[in-house]
C-alpha positions in Angstrom: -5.6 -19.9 7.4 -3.6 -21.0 4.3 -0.3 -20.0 3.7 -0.6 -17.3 1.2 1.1 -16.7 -2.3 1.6 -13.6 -1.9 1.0 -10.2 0.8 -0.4 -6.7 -0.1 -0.3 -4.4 2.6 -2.5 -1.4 1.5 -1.1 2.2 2.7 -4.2 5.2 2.4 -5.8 7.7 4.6 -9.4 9.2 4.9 -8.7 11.9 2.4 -7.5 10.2 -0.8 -10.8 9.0 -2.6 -10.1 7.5 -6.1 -12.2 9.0 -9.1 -14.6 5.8 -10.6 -12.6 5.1 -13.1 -9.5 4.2 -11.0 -11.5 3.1 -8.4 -13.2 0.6 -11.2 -9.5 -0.6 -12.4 -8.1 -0.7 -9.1 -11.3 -3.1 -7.6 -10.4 -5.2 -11.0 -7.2 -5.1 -10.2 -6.7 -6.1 -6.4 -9.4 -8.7 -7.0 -8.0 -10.4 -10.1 -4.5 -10.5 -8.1 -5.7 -12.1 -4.3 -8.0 -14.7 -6.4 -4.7 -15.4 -8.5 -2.3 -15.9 -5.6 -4.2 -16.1 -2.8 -3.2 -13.4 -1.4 -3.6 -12.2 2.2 -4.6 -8.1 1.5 -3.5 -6.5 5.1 -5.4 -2.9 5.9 -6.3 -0.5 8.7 -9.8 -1.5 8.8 -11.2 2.2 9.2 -14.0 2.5 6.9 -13.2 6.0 6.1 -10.4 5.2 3.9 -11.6 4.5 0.4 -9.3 1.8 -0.3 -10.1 -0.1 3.2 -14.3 -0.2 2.0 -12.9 -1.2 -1.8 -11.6 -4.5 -0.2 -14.7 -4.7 1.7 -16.5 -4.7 -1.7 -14.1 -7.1 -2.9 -14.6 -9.2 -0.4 -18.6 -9.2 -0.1 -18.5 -9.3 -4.1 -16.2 -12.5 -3.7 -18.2 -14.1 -1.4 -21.4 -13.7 -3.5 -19.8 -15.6 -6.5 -18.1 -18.6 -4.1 -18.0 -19.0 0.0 -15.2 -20.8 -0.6 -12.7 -17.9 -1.0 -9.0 -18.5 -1.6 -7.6 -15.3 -0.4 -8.0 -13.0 2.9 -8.8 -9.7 3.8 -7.0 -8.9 7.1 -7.9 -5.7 9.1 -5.4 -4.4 11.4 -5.9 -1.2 13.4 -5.4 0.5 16.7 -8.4 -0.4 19.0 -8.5 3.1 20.5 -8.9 4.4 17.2 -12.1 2.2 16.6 -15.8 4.0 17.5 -17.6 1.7 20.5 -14.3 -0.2 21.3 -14.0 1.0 24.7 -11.0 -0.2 27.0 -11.0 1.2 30.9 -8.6 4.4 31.7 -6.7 2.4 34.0 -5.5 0.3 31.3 -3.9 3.8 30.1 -2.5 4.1 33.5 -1.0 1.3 33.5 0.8 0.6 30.4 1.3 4.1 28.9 0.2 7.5 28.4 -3.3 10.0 27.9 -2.9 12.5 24.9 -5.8 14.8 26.0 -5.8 15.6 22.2 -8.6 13.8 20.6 -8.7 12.1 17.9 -11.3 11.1 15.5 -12.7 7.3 15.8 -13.2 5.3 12.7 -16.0 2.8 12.0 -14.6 -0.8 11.3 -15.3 -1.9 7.9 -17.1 -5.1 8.6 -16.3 -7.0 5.5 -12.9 -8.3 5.8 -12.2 -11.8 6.8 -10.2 -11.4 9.8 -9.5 -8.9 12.4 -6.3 -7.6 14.7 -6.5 -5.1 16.9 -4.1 -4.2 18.9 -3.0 -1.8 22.0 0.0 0.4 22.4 -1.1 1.8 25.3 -1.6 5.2 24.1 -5.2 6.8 24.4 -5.7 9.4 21.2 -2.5 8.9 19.7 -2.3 8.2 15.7 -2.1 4.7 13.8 1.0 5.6 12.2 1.0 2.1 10.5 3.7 0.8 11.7 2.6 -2.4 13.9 0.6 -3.5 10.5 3.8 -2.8 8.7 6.2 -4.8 11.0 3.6 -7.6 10.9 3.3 -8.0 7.6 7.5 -8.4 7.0 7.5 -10.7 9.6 5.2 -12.9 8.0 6.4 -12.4 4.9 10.0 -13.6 6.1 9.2 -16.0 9.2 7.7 -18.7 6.8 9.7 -22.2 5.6 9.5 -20.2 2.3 9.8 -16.6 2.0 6.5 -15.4 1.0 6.5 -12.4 -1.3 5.8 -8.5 0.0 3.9 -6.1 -2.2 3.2 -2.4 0.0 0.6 -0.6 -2.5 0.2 3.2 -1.5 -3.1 4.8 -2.4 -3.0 8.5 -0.7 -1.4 8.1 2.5 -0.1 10.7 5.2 3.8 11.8 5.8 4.1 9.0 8.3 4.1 6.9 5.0 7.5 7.8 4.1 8.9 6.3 7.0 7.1 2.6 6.0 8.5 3.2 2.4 12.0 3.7 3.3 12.2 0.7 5.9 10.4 -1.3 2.8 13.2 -0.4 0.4 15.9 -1.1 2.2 14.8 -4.7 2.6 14.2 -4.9 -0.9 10.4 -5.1 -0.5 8.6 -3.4 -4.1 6.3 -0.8 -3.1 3.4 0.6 -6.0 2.2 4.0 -5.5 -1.2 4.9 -7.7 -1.6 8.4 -8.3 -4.8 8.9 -10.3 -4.6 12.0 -13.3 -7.3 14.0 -12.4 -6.9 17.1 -15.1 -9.1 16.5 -18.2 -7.4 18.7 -19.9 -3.9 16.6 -20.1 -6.1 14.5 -21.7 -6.9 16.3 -24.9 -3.6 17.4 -25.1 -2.4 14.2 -25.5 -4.2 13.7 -28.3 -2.1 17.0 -29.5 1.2 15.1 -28.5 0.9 11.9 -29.2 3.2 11.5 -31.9 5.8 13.2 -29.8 6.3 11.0 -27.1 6.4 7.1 -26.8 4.6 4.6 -28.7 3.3 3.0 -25.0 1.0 6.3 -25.1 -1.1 4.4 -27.7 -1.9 2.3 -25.1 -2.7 5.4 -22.0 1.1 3.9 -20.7 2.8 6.4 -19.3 6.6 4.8 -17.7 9.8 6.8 -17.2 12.9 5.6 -15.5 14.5 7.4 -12.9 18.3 7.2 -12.9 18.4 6.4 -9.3 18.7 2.4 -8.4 20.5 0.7 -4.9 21.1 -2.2 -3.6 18.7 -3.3 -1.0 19.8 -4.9 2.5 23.4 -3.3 1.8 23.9 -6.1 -0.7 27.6 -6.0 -2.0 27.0 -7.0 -5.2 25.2 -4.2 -6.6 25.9 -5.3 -10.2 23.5 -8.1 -9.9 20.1 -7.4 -11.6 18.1 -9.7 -8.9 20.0 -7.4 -6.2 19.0 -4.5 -7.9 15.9 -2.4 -6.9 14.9 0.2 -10.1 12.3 3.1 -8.9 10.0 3.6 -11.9 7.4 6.2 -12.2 4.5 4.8 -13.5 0.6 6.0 -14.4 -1.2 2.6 -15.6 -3.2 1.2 -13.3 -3.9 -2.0 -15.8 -0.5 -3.2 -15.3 0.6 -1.7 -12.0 0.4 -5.4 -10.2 2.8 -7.1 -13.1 5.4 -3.8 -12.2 5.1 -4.5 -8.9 6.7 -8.0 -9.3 10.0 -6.6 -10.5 9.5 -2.4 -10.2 8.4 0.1 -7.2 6.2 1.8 -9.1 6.0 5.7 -8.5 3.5 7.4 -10.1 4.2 10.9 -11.7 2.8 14.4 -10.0 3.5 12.9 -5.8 5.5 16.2 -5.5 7.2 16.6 -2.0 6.8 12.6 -1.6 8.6 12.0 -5.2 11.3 14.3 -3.9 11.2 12.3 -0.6 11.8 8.6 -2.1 14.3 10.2 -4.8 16.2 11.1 -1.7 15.8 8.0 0.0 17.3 5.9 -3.0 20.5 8.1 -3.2 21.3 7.5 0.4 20.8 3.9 0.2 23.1 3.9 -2.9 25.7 5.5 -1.3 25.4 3.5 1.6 
């Protein structure tokens, strides 16, 4: 495999299905960006997920149009967690534990280019993300040059807030799209247009947030390339230029928002 120009690791879970018109932009998107770079797009691999089958259709679409493809889609997922991937109890036994609590098993989206599955020697015990997460920085920092990290959250469960924190104290941007699914903001936008900033002319909706820290417990916090700013953000047209410079946080994540906003002061003070 070619070394990559850059790594986006994809954060979702089973419930978080994008309407067509994000889906549309964020397809677009992802696949304008990995034939760009070259990227290497790291998932789950469980079908279920909406974003794990959108770079499946990436992928097949890609494929179509040239076999020669300069980017990869890499699946990795717990093997337990995959339907007619069947390892002996013993195994269990062995290594680890039984949680008689069952889980559900996923179908592997067939698409991608490559395929990890590993073992933690747990039987029904939940994918928090974490090996795929760990993975990916390690790759992204074990190279002759350091290749760049992008984590792009689409949905994702509480055990994303965990991978998000790690991720900004090593400086790594992370992009959160959050889809506005209330029509009615939308004609009252046209009612408040003059009213707010001239981006809304062009559906760009970005605030600042006065939090910003230093990632890595960098000293020199005064430094602009040291400094990490949290943005919210709601255009998914330019979401991958933000994520160069910005971790993009979308507007309406609630209890998550709150989460990260409380992240970035301890770091700061830290």
């Amino acid at each position: 495999m070619p070394t990559p120009g850059v790594i986006m690791r994809m954060i979702s879970d089973p419930d978080s299905i994008p309407n067509i018109k994000t889906e549309k932009e964020l397809l677009q998107g992802i696949s304008d960006a990995a034939t760009a770079s070259g990227a290497w797009i790291i998932t789950n691999g469980y079908k279920e997920e909406s974003i794990v089958e959108l770079v499946g259709e990436i992928v097949f679409k890609s494929r179509l149009k040239n076999t020669q493809m300069n980017f990869s889609a890499i699946a990795i997922g717990k093997s337990d967690n995959i339907q007619d991937c069947t390892q002996t109890d013993e195994s269990f036994r062995t290594n680890g534990s039984i949680n008689q609590r069952k889980r559900p098993k996923y179908k592997l989206e067939l698409n991608h280019t490559h395929y990890i599955l590993f073992d933690d020697g747990k039987r029904n015990s939940l994918d928090t993300g974490e090996f795929a997460a760990n993975l990916a920085r390690e790759i992204s920092r074990g190279a002759r040059r350091r290749i760049p990290l992008i984590t792009i959250l689409i949905g994702g469960t509480l055990h994303a807030l965990t991978s998000i924190f790690t991720d900004l104290q090593k400086g790594i941007p992370i992009v959160v799209v959050e889809e506005n699914t209330n029509s009615d903001d939308e004609d009252s936008n046209d009612e408040d247009e003059n009213s707010d900033s001239s981006d809304d002319e062009h559906n760009i909706h970005i605030s600042m947030i006065d939090e910003a820290f230093s990632p890595d417990g960098m000293e020199d916090s005064s430094s602009p390339s040291n400094k990490v700013t949290i943005v919210m953000a709601c255009d998914l047209e330019l979401w991958f230029i933000l994520s160069v410079v910005f971790i993009g946080i979308a507007p309406k994540l609630g209890p998550k928002l709150a989460m990260i906003r409380k992240m970035a002061r301890i770091l700061n003070e830290h």
